[in-house]
C-alpha positions as CSV (number, residue, x, y, z in Angstrom):
1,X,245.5,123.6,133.7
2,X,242.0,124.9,134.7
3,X,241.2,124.2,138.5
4,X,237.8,123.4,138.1
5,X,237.3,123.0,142.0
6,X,237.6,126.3,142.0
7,X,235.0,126.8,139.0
8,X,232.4,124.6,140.8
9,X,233.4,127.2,143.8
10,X,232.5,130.4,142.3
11,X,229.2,129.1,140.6
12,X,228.0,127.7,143.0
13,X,228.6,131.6,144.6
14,X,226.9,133.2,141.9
15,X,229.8,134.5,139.7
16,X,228.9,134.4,136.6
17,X,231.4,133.3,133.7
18,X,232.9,136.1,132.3
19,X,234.2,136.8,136.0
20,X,235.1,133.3,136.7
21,X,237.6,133.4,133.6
22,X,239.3,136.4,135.2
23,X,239.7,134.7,138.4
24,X,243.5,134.0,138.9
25,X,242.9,131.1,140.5
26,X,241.5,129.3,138.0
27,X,244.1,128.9,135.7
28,X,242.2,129.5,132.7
29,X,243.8,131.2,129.8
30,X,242.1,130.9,126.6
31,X,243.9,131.0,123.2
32,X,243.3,134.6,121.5
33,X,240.8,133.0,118.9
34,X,238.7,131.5,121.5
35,X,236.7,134.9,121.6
36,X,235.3,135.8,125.1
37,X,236.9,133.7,127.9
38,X,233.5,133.5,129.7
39,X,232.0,131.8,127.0
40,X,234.9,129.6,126.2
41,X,235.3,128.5,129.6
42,X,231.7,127.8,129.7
43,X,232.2,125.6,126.7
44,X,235.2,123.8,127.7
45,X,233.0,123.1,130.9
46,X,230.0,121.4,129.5
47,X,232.8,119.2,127.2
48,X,234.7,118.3,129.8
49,X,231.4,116.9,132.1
50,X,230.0,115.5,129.2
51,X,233.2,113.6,128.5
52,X,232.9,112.5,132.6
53,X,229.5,110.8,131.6
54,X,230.9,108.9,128.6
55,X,233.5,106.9,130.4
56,X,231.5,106.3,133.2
57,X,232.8,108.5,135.4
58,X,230.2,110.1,138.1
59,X,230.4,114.1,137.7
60,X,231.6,115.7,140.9
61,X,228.5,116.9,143.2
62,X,228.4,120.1,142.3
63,X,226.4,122.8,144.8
64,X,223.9,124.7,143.3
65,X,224.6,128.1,141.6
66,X,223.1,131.2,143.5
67,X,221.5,131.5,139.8
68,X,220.0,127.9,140.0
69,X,218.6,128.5,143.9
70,X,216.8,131.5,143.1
71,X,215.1,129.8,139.9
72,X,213.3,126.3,142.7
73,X,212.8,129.6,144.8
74,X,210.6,131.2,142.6
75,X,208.6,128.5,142.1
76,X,205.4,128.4,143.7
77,X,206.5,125.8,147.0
78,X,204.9,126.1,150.4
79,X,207.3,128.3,151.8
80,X,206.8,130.8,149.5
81,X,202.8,130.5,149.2
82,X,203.0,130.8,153.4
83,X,204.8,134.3,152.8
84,X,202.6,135.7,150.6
85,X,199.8,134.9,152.4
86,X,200.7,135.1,156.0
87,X,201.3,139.2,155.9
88,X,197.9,139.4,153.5
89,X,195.7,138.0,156.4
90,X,197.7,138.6,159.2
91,X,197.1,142.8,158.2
92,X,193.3,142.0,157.0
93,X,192.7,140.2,160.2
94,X,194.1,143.1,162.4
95,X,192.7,146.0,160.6
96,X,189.4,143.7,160.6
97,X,189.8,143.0,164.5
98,X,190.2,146.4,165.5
99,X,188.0,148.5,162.5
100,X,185.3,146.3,162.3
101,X,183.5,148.4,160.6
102,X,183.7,148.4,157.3
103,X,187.3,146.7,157.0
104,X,185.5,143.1,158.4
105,X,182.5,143.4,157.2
106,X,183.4,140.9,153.7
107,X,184.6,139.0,156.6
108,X,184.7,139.0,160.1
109,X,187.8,138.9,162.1
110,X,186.9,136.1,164.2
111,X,186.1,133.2,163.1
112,X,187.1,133.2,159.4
113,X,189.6,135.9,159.5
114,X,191.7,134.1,162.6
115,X,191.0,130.9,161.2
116,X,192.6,131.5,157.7
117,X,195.5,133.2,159.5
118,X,195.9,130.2,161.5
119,X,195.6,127.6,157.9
120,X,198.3,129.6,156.4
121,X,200.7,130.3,159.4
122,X,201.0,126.3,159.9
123,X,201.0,126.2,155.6
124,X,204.3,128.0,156.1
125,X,206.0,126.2,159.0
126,X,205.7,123.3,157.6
127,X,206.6,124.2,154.0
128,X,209.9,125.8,156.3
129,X,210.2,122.3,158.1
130,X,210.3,120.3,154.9
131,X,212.4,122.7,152.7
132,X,216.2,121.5,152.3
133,X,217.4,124.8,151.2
134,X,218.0,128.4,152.5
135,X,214.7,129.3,154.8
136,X,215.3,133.2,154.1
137,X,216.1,134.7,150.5
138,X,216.0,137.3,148.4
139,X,213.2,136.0,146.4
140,X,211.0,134.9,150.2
141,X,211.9,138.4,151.0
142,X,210.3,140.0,148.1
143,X,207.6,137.7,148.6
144,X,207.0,138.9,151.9
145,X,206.8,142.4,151.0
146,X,204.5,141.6,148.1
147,X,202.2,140.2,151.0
148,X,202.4,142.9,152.8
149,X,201.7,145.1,150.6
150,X,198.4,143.2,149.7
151,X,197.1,143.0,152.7
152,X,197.3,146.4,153.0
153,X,195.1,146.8,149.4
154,X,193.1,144.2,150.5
155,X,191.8,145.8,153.6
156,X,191.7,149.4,151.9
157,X,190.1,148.6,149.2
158,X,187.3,146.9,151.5
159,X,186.8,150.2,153.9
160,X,186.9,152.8,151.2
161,X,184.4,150.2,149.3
162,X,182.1,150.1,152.2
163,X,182.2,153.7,152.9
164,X,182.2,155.2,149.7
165,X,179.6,152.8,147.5
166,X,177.7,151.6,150.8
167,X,177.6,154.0,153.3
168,X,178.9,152.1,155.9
169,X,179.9,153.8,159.1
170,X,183.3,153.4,161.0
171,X,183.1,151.8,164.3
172,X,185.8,150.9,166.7
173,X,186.8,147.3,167.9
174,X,185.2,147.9,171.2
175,X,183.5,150.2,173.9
176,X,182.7,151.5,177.2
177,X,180.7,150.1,179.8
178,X,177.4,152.0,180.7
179,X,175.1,151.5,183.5
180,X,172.7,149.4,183.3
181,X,173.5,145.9,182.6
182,X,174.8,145.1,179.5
183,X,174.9,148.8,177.9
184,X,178.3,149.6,176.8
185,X,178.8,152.9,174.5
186,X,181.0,153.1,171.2
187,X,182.9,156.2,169.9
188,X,181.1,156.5,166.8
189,X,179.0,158.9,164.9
190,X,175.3,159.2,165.4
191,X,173.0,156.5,163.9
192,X,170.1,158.7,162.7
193,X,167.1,159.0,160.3
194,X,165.9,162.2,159.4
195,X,168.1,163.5,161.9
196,X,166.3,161.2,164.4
197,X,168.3,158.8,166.3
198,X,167.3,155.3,165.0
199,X,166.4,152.5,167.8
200,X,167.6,149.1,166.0
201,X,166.0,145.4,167.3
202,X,168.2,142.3,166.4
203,X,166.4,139.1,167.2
204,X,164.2,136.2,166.2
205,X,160.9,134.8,167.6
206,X,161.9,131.8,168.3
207,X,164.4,133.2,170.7
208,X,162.7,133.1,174.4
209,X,165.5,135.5,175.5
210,X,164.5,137.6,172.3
211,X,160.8,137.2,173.3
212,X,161.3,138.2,176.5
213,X,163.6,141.5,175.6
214,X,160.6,142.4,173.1
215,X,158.8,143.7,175.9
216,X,161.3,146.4,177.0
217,X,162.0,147.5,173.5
218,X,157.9,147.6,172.9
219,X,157.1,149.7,176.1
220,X,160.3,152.1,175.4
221,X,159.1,152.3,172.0
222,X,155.1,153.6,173.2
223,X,156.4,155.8,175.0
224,X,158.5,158.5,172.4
225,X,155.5,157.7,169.8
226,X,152.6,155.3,168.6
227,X,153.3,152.1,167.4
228,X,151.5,149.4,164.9
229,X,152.2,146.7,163.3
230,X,153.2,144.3,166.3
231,X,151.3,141.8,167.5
232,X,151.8,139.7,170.2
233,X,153.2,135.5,170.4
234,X,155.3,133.2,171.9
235,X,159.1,131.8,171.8
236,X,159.2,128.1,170.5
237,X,162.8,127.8,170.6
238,X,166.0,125.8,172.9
239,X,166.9,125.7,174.9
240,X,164.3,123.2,177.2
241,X,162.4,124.6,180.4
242,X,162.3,128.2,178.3
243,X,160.6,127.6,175.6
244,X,157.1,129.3,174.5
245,X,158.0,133.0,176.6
246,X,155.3,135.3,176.1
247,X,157.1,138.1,173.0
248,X,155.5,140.9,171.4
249,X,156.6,140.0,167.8
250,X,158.4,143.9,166.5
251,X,159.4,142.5,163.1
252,X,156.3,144.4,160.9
253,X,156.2,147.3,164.1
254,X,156.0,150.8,162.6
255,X,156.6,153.6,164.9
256,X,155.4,157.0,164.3
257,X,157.5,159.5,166.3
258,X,158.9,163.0,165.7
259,X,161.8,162.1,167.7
260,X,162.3,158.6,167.3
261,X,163.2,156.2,164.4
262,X,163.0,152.6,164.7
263,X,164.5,149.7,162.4
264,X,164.0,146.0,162.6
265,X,165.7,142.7,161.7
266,X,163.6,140.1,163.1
267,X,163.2,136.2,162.0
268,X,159.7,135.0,162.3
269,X,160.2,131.7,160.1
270,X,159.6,128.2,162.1
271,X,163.7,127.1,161.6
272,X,165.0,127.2,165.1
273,X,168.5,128.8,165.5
274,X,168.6,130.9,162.6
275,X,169.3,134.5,162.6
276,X,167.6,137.4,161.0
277,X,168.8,138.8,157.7
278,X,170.0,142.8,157.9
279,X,168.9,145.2,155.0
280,X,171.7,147.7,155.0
281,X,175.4,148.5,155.6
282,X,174.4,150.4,159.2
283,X,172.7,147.5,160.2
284,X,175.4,144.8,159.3
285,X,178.5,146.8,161.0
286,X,176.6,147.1,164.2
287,X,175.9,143.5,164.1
288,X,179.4,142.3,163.2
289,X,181.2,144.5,165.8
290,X,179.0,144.4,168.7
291,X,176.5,141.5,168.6
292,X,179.0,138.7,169.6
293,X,177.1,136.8,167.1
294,X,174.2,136.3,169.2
295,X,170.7,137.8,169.7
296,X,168.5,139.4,171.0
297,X,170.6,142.6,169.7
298,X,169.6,146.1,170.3
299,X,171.5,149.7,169.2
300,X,170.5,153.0,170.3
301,X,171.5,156.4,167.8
302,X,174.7,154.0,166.9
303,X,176.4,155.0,169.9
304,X,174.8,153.0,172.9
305,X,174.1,149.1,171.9
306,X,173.1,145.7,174.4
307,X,174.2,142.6,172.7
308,X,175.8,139.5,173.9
309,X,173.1,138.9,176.6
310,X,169.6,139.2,177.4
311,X,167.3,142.6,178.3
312,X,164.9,140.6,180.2
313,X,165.5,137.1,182.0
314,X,162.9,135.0,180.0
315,X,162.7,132.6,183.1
316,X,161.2,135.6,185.1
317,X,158.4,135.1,182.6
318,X,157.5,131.6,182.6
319,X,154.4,132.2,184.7
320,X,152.3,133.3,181.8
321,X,154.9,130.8,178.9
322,X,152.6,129.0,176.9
323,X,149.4,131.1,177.5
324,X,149.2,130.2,180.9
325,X,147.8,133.0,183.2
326,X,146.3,135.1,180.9
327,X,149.7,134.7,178.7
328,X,151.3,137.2,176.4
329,X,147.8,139.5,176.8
330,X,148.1,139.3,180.1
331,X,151.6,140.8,180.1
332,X,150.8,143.3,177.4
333,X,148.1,144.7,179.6
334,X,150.4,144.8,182.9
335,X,153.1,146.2,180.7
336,X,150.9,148.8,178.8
337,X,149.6,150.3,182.5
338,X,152.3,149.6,184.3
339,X,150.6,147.4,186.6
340,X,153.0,147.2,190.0
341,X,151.0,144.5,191.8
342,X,152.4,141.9,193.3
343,X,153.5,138.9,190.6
344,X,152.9,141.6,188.0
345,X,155.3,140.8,184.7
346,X,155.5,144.7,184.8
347,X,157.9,144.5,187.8
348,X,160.6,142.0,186.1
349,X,160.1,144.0,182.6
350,X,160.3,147.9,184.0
351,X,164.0,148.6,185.4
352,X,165.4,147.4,181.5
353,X,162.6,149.6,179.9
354,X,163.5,152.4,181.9
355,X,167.3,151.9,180.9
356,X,166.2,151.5,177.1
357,X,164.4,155.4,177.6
358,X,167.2,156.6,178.9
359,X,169.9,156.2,176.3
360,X,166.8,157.0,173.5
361,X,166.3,160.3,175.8
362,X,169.9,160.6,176.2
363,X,170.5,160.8,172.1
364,X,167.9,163.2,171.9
365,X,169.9,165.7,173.7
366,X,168.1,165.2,177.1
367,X,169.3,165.8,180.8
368,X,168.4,165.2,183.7
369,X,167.6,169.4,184.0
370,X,165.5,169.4,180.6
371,X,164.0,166.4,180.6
372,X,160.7,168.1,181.5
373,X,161.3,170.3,177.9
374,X,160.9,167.5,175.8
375,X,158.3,166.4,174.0
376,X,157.3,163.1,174.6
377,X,158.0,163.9,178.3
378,X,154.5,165.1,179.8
379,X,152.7,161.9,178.8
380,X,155.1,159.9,181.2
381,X,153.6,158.3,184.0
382,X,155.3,159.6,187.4
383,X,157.0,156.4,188.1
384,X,158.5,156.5,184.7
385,X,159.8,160.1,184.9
386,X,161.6,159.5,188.4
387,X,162.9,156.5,187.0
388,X,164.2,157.5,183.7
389,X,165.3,161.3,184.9
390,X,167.5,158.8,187.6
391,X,169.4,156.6,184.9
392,X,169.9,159.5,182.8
393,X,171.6,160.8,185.5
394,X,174.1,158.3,185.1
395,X,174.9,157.9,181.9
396,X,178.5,159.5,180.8
């Protein structure tokens, strides 16, 4: 007599019925004109329970086949969605967090990246939490790899994308701190037009801490070549008690320098809090990496940048906000002839102008020793040459 206690056993192992048959233990031997034993037994099986449910008799609880859990497995439940797409963003995010450039440029590591790694990490914890079955499984293993192994596409496909079709360049997660507050330097290639390093402004007008940073980047810029294009204007932005700072607006400024290239990405539009747009793959990386999504923004020859605080103080110029004192012409004029009298906006605008012409001097291939050789050297006043030749000095 067939020990089906036993059959209900091995299925629910995985054996299939062929090697069930052969089992010893089982009991089952199948007249000669049965054919295959596997299939008879099957057979005789699916009689037998059906003849259970005719009488009225509950089948016993039999445990799902290894066969039969791999099949709900496969399905699309929560546990499996969470490990498919936990390795896909958990490898994005970390290639993204530490190659900004151009692996996070679709998008950044933090917020979005984080934040769907986050979504889909508690996706699968609680699809783990509610599942009845095996947490770990051939098929969740597979799965896994498969996630893996997108992620890693994923992230590739974005960099060589952005490198080969868009020229981006590739920048590190982070840098060193330069003197000079708020400098840091990246190990990165050279940011450079026409083998001119380029001098790239981040900001909008109605920005007060933008406004007042315009100055530095103005008076750095007149000083490696001759500018148009700007024109001067206030900050009309938050936050309260800085609002209507005296700016020299850079967004149409066109500089004309044999040494010196400059690029712009300034809002001039009257919506408070919005952000410039950028018009290429350099611009963007720099912005992603470095800004900390805040302006004003400045990068010098891709290797020295200023972002996540201010150039100037914009409260140091609230003597002239708002037109008052002469405003914004008034602080043009001081700047333009570097006016050191007392309560001169020169004096709270020079010492972050001088630090700007440094690194720009510094990615010219300038030293302390050669500064004199260059170029755009001799029309320095002497203040200015002391000054710059001393921060040059410090830079690594």
């Amino acid at each position: 007599m067939v020990d089906w206690d036993r059959v209900e056993e091995l299925r629910s192992k995985g054996w299939d019925w062929d090697k069930i048959a052969n089992d010893p233990k089982v009991a089952f031997h199948p007249d000669s004109s049965m054919g295959e034993p596997g299939r008879a037994l099957r057979g005789l099986y699916h009689r037998q329970r059906s003849r259970q449910r005719r009488q009225g008799e509950a089948p016993k609880a039999v445990a799902p086949s290894k066969e039969d859990r791999e099949k709900v497995e496969r399905k699309w439940t929560l546990p499996r969605i969470g490990y498919l797409l936990v390795p896909v963003f958990g490898i994005w995010f970390a290639l993204a967090y530490f190659i900004p450039s151009p692996v996070g440029l679709v998008l950044p590591a933090i917020p979005y990246l984080a934040l769907g790694l986050v979504i889909v990490a508690f996706l699968l914890l609680f699809g783990l939490f509610r599942a009845t079955g095996t947490r770990w499984s051939k098929v969740y293993r597979s799965t896994l790899v498969t996630g893996i192994i997108l992620g890693l596409v994923i992230s590739g496909v974005i960099a060589l994308g952005g490198i080969l079709f868009f020229g981006c360049p590739v920048l590190p997660s982070s840098g060193t701190s330069e003197p000079g507050q708020g400098w840091i330097s990246v190990s990165a290639s050279p940011w450079q037009d026409g083998g001119r390093p380029v001098v790239y402004f981040y900001g909008a007008t109605w920005c007060p801490y933008c406004s007042a940073s315009s100055w530095a980047i103005w008076k750095a810029l007149t000083e490696f070549g001759t500018v148009s294009g700007a024109y001067t204007g206030y900050s009309y932005g938050p936050p309260e008690g800085l609002q209507y700072v005296p700016e020299m607006v850079l967004a149409n400024a066109n500089l004309v320098s044999s040494v010196v290239a400059f690029q712009v990405s300034e809002y001039v539009a009257g919506s408070d809090g919005t952000f410039p747009t950028t018009s290429n793959c350099y611009q963007q990386a720099y912005v992603t990496a470095y800004s900390g999504s805040s302006i004003p923004f400045v990068v010098v020859n891709g290797q020295y940048v200023h972002g996540g605080s201010s150039l100037i103080d914009p409260s140091n110029l609230q003597t002239w906000a708002g037109g008052a004192n002469g405003g914004a012409s008034a602080v043009q004029n001081a700047v333009a002839s570097e006016n050191t009298a007392a309560g001169s906006p020169w004096l709270q605008i020079q010492g972050q102008s001088w630090w700007l012409m440094a690194f720009i001097a510094k990615s010219t291939g300038a030293t302390p020793a050669n500064l004199a050789l260059q170029p755009y050297y001799s029309g320095w006043s002497s203040a200015t040459r002391s000054s710059v030749a001393s921060d040059l000095a410090q830079i690594a």
